[in-house]
C-alpha positions as CSV (number, residue, x, y, z in Angstrom):
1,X,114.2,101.7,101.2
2,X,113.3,102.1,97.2
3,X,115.3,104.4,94.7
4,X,112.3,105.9,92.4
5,X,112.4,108.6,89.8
6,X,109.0,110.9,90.1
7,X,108.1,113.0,87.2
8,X,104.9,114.7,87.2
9,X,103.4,117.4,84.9
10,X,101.3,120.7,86.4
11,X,99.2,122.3,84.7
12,X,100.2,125.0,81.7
13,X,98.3,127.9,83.3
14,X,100.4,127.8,86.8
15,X,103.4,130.0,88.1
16,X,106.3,128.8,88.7
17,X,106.1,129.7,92.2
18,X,103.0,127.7,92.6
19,X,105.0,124.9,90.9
20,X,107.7,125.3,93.0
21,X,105.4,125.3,96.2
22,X,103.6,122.1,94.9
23,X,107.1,120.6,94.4
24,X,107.8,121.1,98.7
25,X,104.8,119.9,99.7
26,X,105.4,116.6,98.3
27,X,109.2,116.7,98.7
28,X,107.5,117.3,103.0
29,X,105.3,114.7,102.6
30,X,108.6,112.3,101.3
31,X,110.4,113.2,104.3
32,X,107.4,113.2,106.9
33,X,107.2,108.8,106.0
34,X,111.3,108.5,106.4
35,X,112.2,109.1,102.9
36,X,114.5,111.7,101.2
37,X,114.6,113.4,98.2
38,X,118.4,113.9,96.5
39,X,117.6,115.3,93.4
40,X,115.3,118.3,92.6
41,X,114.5,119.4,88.8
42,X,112.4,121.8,86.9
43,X,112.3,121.5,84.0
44,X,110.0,124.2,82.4
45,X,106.8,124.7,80.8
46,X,107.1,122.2,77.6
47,X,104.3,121.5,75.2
48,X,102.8,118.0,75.2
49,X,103.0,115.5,73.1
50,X,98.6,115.6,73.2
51,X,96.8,117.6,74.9
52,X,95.9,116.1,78.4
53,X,92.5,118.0,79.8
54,X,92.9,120.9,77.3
55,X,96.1,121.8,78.3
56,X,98.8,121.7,75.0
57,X,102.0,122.5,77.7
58,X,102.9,121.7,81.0
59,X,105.4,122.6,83.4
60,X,107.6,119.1,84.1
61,X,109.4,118.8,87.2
62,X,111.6,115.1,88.4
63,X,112.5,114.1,91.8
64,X,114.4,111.7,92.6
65,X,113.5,110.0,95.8
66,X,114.0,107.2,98.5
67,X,111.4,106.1,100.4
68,X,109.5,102.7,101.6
69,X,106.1,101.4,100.0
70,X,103.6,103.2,102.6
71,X,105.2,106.5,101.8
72,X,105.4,105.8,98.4
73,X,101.3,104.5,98.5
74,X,100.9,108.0,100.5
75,X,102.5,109.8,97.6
76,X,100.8,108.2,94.7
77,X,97.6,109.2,96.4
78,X,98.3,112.4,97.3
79,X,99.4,113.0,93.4
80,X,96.5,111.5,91.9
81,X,94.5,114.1,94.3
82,X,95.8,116.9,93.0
83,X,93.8,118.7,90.4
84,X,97.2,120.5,89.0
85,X,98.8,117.5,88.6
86,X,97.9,116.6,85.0
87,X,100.4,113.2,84.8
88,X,103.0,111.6,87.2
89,X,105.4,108.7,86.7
90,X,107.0,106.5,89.2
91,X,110.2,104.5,87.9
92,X,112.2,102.3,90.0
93,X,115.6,102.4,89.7
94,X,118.4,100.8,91.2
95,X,120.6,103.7,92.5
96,X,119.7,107.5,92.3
97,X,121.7,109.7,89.6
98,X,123.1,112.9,90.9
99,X,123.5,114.3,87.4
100,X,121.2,116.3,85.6
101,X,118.9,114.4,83.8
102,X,118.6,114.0,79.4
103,X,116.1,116.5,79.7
104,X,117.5,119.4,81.7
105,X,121.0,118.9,80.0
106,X,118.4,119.5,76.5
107,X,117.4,122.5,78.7
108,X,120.9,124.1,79.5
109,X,122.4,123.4,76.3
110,X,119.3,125.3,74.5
111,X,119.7,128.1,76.8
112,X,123.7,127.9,76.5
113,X,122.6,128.4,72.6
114,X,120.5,130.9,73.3
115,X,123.3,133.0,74.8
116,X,125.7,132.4,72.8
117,X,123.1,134.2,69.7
118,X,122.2,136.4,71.6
């Protein structure tokens, strides 16, 4: 089995229920080819860095995931299918991080700010 990092992107104008829902039908599909997921973030709605198919923000979620090469080929089908899915990312890495991640520590510090000025 393969350590991989998956970030993908939905689409500005969905909930974050439909995100979330999005999220467990892949993390299913994972564990349905004999791979499991160890790591779940969201991340929020962030603005791009250009807009991707008229959309200027995105909601950004990472997994982080072990699983062989069919389920990953499964996977990176079933993502590029998905008309939500604006962008996803597959990095190999050698062992999966249990911490949060640069981005969602940017995310809980900004809303640790927040509270503490408000």
């Amino acid at each position: 089995m393969r350590f991989y990092e998956l970030v993908f992107i939905v689409k500005q104008d969905a909930s974050a229920s439909h995100v979330d829902s999005i999220a467990k039908q892949y993390i299913e599909l994972i564990e349905k080819y004999g791979g499991h997921v160890t790591k779940t973030e969201f991340c929020g709605l962030r603005t791009l860095a250009y807009p991707i198919k008229k959309n200027r923000r995105g909601h950004y979620v990472l997994i982080n995931v072990a699983v062989d090469v069919d389920g990953l080929n499964v996977l990176k089908e079933q993502l590029r299918l998905n008309e939500d899915i604006l962008r996803h990312l597959f990095v190999r890495v050698d062992k999966l991080d249990d911490n949060p991640s640069p981005l969602m520590q940017k995310v809980l510090k900004d809303d640790t700010k927040k509270d503490m000025e408000g």
